[in-house]
C-alpha positions as a printed NumPy array, in Angstrom:
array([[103.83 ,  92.595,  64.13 ],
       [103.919,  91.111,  67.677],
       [100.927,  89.553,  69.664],
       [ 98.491,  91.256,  71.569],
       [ 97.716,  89.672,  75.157],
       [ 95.291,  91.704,  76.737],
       [ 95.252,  90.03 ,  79.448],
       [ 98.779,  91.638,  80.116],
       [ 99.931,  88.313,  81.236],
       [102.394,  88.444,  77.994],
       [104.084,  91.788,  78.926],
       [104.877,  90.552,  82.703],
       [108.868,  90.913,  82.788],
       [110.176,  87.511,  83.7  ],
       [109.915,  86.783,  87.45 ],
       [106.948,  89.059,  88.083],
       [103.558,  87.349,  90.054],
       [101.36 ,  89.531,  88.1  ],
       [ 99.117,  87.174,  85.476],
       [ 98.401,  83.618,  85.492],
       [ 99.916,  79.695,  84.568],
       [ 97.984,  77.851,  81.973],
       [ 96.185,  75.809,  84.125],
       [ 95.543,  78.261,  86.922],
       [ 91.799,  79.322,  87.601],
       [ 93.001,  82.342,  89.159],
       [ 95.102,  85.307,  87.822],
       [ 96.834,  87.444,  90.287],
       [ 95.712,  91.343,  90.137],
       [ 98.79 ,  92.633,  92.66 ],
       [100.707,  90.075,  94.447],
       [101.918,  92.866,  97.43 ],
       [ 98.353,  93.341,  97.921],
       [ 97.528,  89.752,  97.701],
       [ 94.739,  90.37 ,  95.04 ],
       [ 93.356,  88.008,  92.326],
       [ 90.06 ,  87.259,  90.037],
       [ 89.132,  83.969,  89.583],
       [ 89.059,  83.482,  85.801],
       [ 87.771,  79.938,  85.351],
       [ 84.252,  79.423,  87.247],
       [ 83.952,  75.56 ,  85.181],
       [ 84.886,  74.091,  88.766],
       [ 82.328,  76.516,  91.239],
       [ 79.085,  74.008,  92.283],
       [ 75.792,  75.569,  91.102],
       [ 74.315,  74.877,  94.439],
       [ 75.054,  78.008,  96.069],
       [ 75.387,  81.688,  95.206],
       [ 78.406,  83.226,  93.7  ],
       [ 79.888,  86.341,  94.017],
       [ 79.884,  88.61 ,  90.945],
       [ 82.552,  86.983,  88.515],
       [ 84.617,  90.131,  88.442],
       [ 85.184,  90.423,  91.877],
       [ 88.388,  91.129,  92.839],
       [ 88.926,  88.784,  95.692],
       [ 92.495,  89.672,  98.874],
       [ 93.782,  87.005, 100.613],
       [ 93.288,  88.281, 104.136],
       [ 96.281,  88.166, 106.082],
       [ 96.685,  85.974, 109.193],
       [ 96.405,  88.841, 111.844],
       [ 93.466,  90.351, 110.014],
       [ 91.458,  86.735, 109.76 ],
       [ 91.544,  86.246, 113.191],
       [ 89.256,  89.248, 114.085],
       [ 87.072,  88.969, 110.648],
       [ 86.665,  85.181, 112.225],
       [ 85.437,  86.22 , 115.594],
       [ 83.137,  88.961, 114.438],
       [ 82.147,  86.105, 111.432],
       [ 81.207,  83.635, 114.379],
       [ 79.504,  86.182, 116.802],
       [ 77.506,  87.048, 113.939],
       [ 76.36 ,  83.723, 112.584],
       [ 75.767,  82.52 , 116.391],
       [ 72.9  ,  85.389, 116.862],
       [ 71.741,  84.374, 113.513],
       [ 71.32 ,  80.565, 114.769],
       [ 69.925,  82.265, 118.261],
       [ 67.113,  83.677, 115.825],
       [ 66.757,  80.841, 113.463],
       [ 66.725,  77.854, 115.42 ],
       [ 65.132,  75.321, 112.396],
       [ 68.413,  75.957, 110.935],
       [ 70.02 ,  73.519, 113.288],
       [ 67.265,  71.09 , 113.282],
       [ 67.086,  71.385, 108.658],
       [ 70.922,  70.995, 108.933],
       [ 71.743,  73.959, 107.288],
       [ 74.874,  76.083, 107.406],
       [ 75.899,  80.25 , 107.147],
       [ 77.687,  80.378, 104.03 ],
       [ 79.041,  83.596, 103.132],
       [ 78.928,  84.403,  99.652],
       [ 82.182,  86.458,  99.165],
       [ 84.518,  83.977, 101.843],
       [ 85.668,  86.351, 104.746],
       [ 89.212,  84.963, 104.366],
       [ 89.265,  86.114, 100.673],
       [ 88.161,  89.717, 101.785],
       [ 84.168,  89.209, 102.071],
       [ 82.08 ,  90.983, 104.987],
       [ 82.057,  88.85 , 107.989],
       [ 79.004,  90.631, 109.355],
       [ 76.608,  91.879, 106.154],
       [ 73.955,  89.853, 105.977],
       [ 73.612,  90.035, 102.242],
       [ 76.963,  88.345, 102.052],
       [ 75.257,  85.342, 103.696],
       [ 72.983,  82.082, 102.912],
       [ 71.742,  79.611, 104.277],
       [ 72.926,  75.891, 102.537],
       [ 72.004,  72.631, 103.59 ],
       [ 75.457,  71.137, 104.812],
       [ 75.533,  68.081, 102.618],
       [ 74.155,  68.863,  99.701],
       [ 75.161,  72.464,  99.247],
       [ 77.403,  73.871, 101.723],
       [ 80.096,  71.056, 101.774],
       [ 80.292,  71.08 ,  97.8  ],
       [ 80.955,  75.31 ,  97.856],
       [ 83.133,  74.903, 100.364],
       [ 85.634,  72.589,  98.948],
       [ 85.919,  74.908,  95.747],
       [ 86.514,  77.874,  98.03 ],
       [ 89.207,  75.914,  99.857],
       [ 90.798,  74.903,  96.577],
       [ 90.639,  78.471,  95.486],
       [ 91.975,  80.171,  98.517],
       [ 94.803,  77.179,  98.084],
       [ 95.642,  77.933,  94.978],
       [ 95.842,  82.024,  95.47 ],
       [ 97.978,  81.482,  98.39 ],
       [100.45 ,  79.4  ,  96.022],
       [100.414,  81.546,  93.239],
       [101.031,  84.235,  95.463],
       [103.924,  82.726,  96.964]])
């Protein structure tokens, strides 16, 4: 009788980017689509909010980032145009679901506001490890 993974990451043929390394937080969903699910949240600061932990996060290719980024930064500068205490509280626009891993760069339930260095700074050193560690797997 063999093993059961039901992960699937057992019955990848050799070679294939589909499933996960042992210490990888991520596993990759479809590698041509650039999709993954973070598997091990241990590492995500409780400070902030989280997406859903079976979101299916995309890597969002150069071309595409650069417009998600402007519409991302038009968006969040009418938000500080309406908020102004967020400057002087010294709080950031987080996005929930990171627009460079697929999230709405405009919904404004995809957004919160963080204090910089207690909250957002924290978040967004996991998401940068994360999106580092997709991109490598995904190499």
């Amino acid at each position: 009788m063999g093993y059961y993974d039901p992960s699937g990451y057992a019955m990848c043929p050799p070679g294939s980017k589909k499933g996960r390394a042992a210490d990888s937080r991520i596993e990759i969903i479809d590698a041509d689509k650039g999709t993954f699910r973070i598997i091990d949240w241990d590492s995500a600061p409780n400070t902030a909010s989280l997406p859903p932990k079976n979101t299916i996060f995309r890597v969002v290719r150069k071309e595409e980032y650069k417009e998600l980024l402007k519409q991302k930064n038009n968006k969040n500068a009418a938000l500080r145009r309406l908020i102004p205490w967020l400057k002087s509280n010294k709080m950031d626009i987080h996005e929930i679901h990171p627009v460079n891993l697929g999230g709405s760069p405009t919904n404004l339930l995809n957004k919160k506001f963080l204090f910089r260095k207690t909250q957002h700074n924290p978040v967004t050193g996991f998401w940068n490890s994360i999106t580092a560690e997709s991109k490598r797997a995904l190499k």
